[in-house]
C-alpha positions in Angstrom: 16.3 69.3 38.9 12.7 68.2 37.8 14.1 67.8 33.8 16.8 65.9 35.3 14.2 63.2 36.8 12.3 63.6 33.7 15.0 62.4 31.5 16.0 59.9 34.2 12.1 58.6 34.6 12.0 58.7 30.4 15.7 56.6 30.4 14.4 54.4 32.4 10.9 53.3 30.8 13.4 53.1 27.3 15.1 50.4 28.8 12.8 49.1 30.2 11.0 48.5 27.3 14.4 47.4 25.1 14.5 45.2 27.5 11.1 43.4 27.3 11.3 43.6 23.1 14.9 41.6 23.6 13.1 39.1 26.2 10.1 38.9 23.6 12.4 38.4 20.6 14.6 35.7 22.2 11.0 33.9 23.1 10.3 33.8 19.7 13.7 32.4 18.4 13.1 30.1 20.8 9.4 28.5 19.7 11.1 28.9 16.0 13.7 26.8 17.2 12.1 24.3 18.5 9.4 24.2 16.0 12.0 23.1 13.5 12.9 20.3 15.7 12.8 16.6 14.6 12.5 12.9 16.5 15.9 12.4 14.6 17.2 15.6 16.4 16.4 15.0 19.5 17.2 11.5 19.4 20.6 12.4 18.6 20.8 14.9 21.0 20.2 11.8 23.7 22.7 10.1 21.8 25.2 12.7 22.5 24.8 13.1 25.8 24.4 9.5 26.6 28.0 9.0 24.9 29.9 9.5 28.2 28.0 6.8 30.0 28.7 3.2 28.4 25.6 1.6 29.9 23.1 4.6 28.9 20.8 3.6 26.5 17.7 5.5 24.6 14.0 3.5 25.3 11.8 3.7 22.1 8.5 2.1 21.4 7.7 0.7 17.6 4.6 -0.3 15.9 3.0 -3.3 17.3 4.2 -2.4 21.1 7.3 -3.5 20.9 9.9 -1.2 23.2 13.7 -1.8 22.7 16.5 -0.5 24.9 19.1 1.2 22.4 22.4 2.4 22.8 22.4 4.9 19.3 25.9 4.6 17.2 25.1 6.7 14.4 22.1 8.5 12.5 20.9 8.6 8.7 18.3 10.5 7.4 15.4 8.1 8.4 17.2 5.9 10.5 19.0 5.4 13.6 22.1 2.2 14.2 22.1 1.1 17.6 23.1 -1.7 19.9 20.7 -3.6 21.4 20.6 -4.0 25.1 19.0 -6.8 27.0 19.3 -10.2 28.4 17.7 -11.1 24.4 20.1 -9.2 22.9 22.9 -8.0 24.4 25.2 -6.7 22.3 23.4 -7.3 19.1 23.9 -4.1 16.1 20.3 -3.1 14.7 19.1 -0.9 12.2 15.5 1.0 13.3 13.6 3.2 10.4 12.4 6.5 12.2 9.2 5.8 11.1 8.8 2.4 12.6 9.0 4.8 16.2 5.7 5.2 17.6 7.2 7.0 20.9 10.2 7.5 22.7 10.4 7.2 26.1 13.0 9.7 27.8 14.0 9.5 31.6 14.0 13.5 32.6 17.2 14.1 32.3 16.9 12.6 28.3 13.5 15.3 28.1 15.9 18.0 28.9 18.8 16.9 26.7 17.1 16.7 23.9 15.6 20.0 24.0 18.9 21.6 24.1 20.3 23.6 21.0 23.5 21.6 19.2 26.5 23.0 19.3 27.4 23.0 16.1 25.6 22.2 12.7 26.8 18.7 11.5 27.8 18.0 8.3 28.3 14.2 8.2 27.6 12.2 5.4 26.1 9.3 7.2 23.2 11.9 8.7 22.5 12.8 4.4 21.9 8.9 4.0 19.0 6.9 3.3 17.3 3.3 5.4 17.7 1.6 1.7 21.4 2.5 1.3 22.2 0.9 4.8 20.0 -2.0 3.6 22.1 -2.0 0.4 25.4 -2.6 2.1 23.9 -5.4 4.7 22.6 -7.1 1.2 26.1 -6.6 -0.6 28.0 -8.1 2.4 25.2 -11.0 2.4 24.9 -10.7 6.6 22.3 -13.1 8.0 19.4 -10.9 9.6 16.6 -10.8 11.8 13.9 -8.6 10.1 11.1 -7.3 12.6 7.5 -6.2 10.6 4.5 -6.0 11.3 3.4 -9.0 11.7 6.7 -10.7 12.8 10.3 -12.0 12.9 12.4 -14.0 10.1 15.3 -14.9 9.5 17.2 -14.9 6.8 19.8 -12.8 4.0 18.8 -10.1 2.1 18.9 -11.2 -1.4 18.3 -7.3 -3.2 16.9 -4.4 -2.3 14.9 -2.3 -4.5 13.4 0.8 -4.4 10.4 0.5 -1.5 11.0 -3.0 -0.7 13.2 -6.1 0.2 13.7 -9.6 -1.1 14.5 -11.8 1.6 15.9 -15.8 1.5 14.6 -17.4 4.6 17.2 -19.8 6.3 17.7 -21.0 10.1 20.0 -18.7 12.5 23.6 -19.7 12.1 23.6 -21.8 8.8 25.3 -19.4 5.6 22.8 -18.5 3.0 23.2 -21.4 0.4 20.5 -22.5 -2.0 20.4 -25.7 -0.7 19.1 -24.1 2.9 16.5 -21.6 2.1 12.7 -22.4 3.0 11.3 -19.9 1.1 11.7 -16.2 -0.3 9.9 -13.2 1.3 8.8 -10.1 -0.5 8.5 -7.2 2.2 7.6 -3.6 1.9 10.3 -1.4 3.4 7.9 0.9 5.3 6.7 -2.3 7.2 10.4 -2.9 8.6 10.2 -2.3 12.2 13.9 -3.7 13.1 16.5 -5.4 11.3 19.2 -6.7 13.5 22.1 -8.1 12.0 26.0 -9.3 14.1 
Protein backbone atom coordinates (compact mmCIF):
# COMPACT_ATOMS: atom_id res chain seq x y z
CA UNK A 1 0.00 0.00 0.00
CA UNK A 2 2.75 2.60 1.03
CA UNK A 3 4.90 1.72 -2.46
CA UNK A 4 1.67 2.17 -4.21
CA UNK A 5 1.48 5.94 -2.88
CA UNK A 6 5.10 6.16 -3.45
CA UNK A 7 4.89 5.57 -7.04
CA UNK A 8 1.68 7.52 -7.24
CA UNK A 9 3.36 10.64 -5.18
CA UNK A 10 6.66 10.02 -7.65
CA UNK A 11 4.02 9.97 -11.00
CA UNK A 12 2.67 12.77 -9.93
CA UNK A 13 5.79 15.23 -9.29
CA UNK A 14 6.95 13.65 -13.02
CA UNK A 15 4.12 15.26 -14.47
CA UNK A 16 4.13 17.81 -12.79
CA UNK A 17 7.29 18.78 -13.73
CA UNK A 18 6.78 17.67 -17.79
CA UNK A 19 4.29 19.89 -17.38
CA UNK A 20 6.08 23.05 -16.22
CA UNK A 21 9.27 22.21 -18.91
CA UNK A 22 6.26 22.17 -21.74
CA UNK A 23 4.76 25.55 -20.22
CA UNK A 24 8.48 26.89 -20.04
CA UNK A 25 9.36 25.77 -23.62
CA UNK A 26 6.17 27.16 -25.20
CA UNK A 27 7.17 30.63 -23.26
CA UNK A 28 10.23 30.61 -24.99
CA UNK A 29 8.90 29.83 -28.60
CA UNK A 30 6.86 32.47 -27.90
CA UNK A 31 9.55 35.54 -26.97
CA UNK A 32 11.48 33.87 -30.19
CA UNK A 33 8.48 34.42 -32.01
CA UNK A 34 7.85 37.63 -31.40
CA UNK A 35 11.35 38.72 -31.30
CA UNK A 36 11.52 37.97 -34.98
CA UNK A 37 8.63 40.21 -35.58
CA UNK A 38 8.67 43.20 -37.86
CA UNK A 39 6.59 46.80 -38.29
CA UNK A 40 5.89 45.29 -41.79
CA UNK A 41 4.44 42.13 -40.04
CA UNK A 42 2.48 43.43 -37.84
CA UNK A 43 1.21 46.01 -40.13
CA UNK A 44 0.05 43.39 -42.29
CA UNK A 45 -1.38 41.51 -39.69
CA UNK A 46 -3.76 44.79 -39.10
CA UNK A 47 -4.24 44.76 -42.69
CA UNK A 48 -5.66 41.27 -42.59
CA UNK A 49 -7.85 41.65 -40.07
CA UNK A 50 -9.10 45.04 -41.08
CA UNK A 51 -10.01 43.35 -44.64
CA UNK A 52 -13.53 42.47 -43.55
CA UNK A 53 -14.38 45.95 -42.48
CA UNK A 54 -14.45 48.41 -45.64
CA UNK A 55 -14.14 51.56 -43.55
CA UNK A 56 -11.15 50.17 -41.16
CA UNK A 57 -8.20 51.89 -41.66
CA UNK A 58 -4.50 51.51 -40.03
CA UNK A 59 -3.30 55.24 -38.18
CA UNK A 60 0.54 55.75 -38.74
CA UNK A 61 2.69 58.69 -37.90
CA UNK A 62 5.74 59.72 -40.40
CA UNK A 63 8.65 61.92 -39.98
CA UNK A 64 7.85 65.55 -39.51
CA UNK A 65 4.45 64.64 -37.50
CA UNK A 66 2.45 63.94 -40.08
CA UNK A 67 -0.32 61.09 -39.17
CA UNK A 68 -2.34 59.53 -42.18
CA UNK A 69 -5.39 57.35 -41.92
CA UNK A 70 -4.55 54.19 -44.28
CA UNK A 71 -6.52 51.57 -45.53
CA UNK A 72 -3.29 48.91 -46.55
CA UNK A 73 -3.83 47.07 -50.16
CA UNK A 74 -0.69 45.35 -50.35
CA UNK A 75 2.96 45.13 -48.83
CA UNK A 76 6.64 45.13 -50.47
CA UNK A 77 9.61 44.69 -48.70
CA UNK A 78 10.01 48.28 -47.44
CA UNK A 79 6.85 49.56 -48.28
CA UNK A 80 3.20 49.49 -47.72
CA UNK A 81 0.24 50.71 -50.79
CA UNK A 82 -2.75 52.13 -49.20
CA UNK A 83 -5.69 54.22 -49.74
CA UNK A 84 -5.87 57.33 -48.18
CA UNK A 85 -8.73 58.25 -46.03
CA UNK A 86 -9.94 61.64 -45.13
CA UNK A 87 -11.93 64.57 -46.11
CA UNK A 88 -8.16 65.64 -48.05
CA UNK A 89 -7.95 62.57 -49.52
CA UNK A 90 -10.44 60.35 -49.79
CA UNK A 91 -9.92 57.75 -51.93
CA UNK A 92 -6.54 58.75 -53.06
CA UNK A 93 -3.82 55.44 -53.70
CA UNK A 94 -0.38 56.18 -51.91
CA UNK A 95 2.77 54.55 -51.62
CA UNK A 96 4.51 54.88 -47.80
CA UNK A 97 8.36 53.59 -47.35
CA UNK A 98 8.45 51.70 -43.99
CA UNK A 99 11.01 53.72 -42.93
CA UNK A 100 9.36 57.09 -43.35
CA UNK A 101 7.05 55.41 -40.10
CA UNK A 102 8.00 56.93 -37.03
CA UNK A 103 4.93 55.11 -35.10
CA UNK A 104 1.92 53.44 -35.56
CA UNK A 105 -0.95 54.07 -33.73
CA UNK A 106 -3.19 50.82 -33.18
CA UNK A 107 -6.77 51.00 -31.50
CA UNK A 108 -6.66 47.72 -28.95
CA UNK A 109 -8.17 45.54 -30.88
CA UNK A 110 -5.22 46.40 -33.81
CA UNK A 111 -2.47 45.83 -30.59
CA UNK A 112 -3.86 42.41 -30.24
CA UNK A 113 -4.13 41.56 -34.00
CA UNK A 114 -1.01 42.22 -34.80
CA UNK A 115 0.55 40.19 -32.19
CA UNK A 116 -1.09 37.18 -33.44
CA UNK A 117 0.93 34.35 -35.25
CA UNK A 118 0.01 34.23 -39.39
CA UNK A 119 -1.58 31.53 -40.47
CA UNK A 120 0.38 30.51 -43.08
CA UNK A 121 3.87 31.71 -44.43
CA UNK A 122 3.33 33.93 -47.58
CA UNK A 123 5.02 33.57 -50.56
CA UNK A 124 3.91 36.54 -52.70
CA UNK A 125 5.97 38.20 -54.94
CA UNK A 126 4.88 41.71 -54.27
CA UNK A 127 6.02 41.13 -50.34
CA UNK A 128 9.97 40.16 -52.16
CA UNK A 129 9.74 43.72 -53.82
CA UNK A 130 11.49 46.76 -53.35
CA UNK A 131 10.10 51.00 -52.73
CA UNK A 132 12.30 51.77 -56.10
CA UNK A 133 10.63 48.99 -58.19
CA UNK A 134 7.07 50.50 -57.26
CA UNK A 135 8.66 53.87 -58.07
CA UNK A 136 9.90 52.38 -61.30
CA UNK A 137 6.44 51.39 -62.61
CA UNK A 138 4.70 54.89 -61.40
CA UNK A 139 7.78 56.62 -63.57
CA UNK A 140 7.24 54.09 -66.59
CA UNK A 141 3.43 54.88 -66.66
CA UNK A 142 4.42 58.78 -66.28
CA UNK A 143 1.42 59.20 -63.42
CA UNK A 144 1.30 62.73 -62.02
CA UNK A 145 2.37 62.54 -58.14
CA UNK A 146 2.33 64.22 -55.03
CA UNK A 147 5.74 63.46 -53.36
CA UNK A 148 5.77 64.18 -49.44
CA UNK A 149 9.68 64.72 -47.92
CA UNK A 150 10.97 66.17 -45.47
CA UNK A 151 10.64 69.38 -45.93
CA UNK A 152 7.44 69.33 -48.21
CA UNK A 153 4.94 68.61 -50.94
CA UNK A 154 5.37 68.88 -54.96
CA UNK A 155 3.88 68.01 -57.54
CA UNK A 156 4.88 66.70 -60.44
CA UNK A 157 5.99 63.22 -62.78
CA UNK A 158 8.63 61.21 -62.03
CA UNK A 159 11.08 61.56 -64.80
CA UNK A 160 13.67 58.28 -63.71
CA UNK A 161 14.43 56.71 -60.94
CA UNK A 162 17.87 55.63 -59.99
CA UNK A 163 19.38 53.79 -57.52
CA UNK A 164 18.84 55.96 -54.00
CA UNK A 165 17.10 58.71 -55.59
CA UNK A 166 14.35 60.32 -57.89
CA UNK A 167 14.30 62.87 -60.63
CA UNK A 168 11.20 64.77 -60.46
CA UNK A 169 9.54 67.40 -63.34
CA UNK A 170 7.55 69.86 -61.30
CA UNK A 171 4.13 70.80 -63.11
CA UNK A 172 0.64 72.07 -61.61
CA UNK A 173 -2.07 69.29 -60.39
CA UNK A 174 -4.10 68.27 -63.38
CA UNK A 175 -2.08 69.57 -66.48
CA UNK A 176 0.00 66.22 -68.38
CA UNK A 177 3.69 66.35 -67.97
CA UNK A 178 4.74 68.27 -71.17
CA UNK A 179 7.93 70.27 -71.52
CA UNK A 180 6.33 73.26 -72.19
CA UNK A 181 4.65 73.02 -68.40
CA UNK A 182 7.37 72.11 -66.11
CA UNK A 183 8.71 74.85 -63.56
CA UNK A 184 11.58 73.16 -62.63
CA UNK A 185 13.32 69.64 -62.04
CA UNK A 186 13.85 68.21 -58.43
CA UNK A 187 16.55 65.91 -57.46
CA UNK A 188 15.33 63.92 -54.22
CA UNK A 189 16.92 61.26 -52.10
CA UNK A 190 14.70 58.29 -51.82
CA UNK A 191 15.17 57.82 -48.12
CA UNK A 192 13.71 61.37 -47.62
CA UNK A 193 10.25 60.19 -49.35
CA UNK A 194 7.71 60.34 -46.72
CA UNK A 195 4.58 59.68 -49.15
CA UNK A 196 4.05 59.58 -52.66
CA UNK A 197 0.42 59.67 -53.65
CA UNK A 198 -0.48 59.17 -56.98
CA UNK A 199 -4.71 58.44 -58.68
Amino acid sequence: MRWDLLFDDLESQLDQEQRDEERALALEEERLRLGRLTLRDRLAAMARAAADEPAATVRVELRGGRALELRPRSFGRDWVSATLRGAAHDQRQCIVPLAAVTAVIPTAMQLETSLEPATEPSSRLAERIGLTFVLRDLCRRRAPVHVTTDDGRVHGTLDRVARDHVDLALHDSGVPRREREVRGYRIIPIDRLLVVEFG
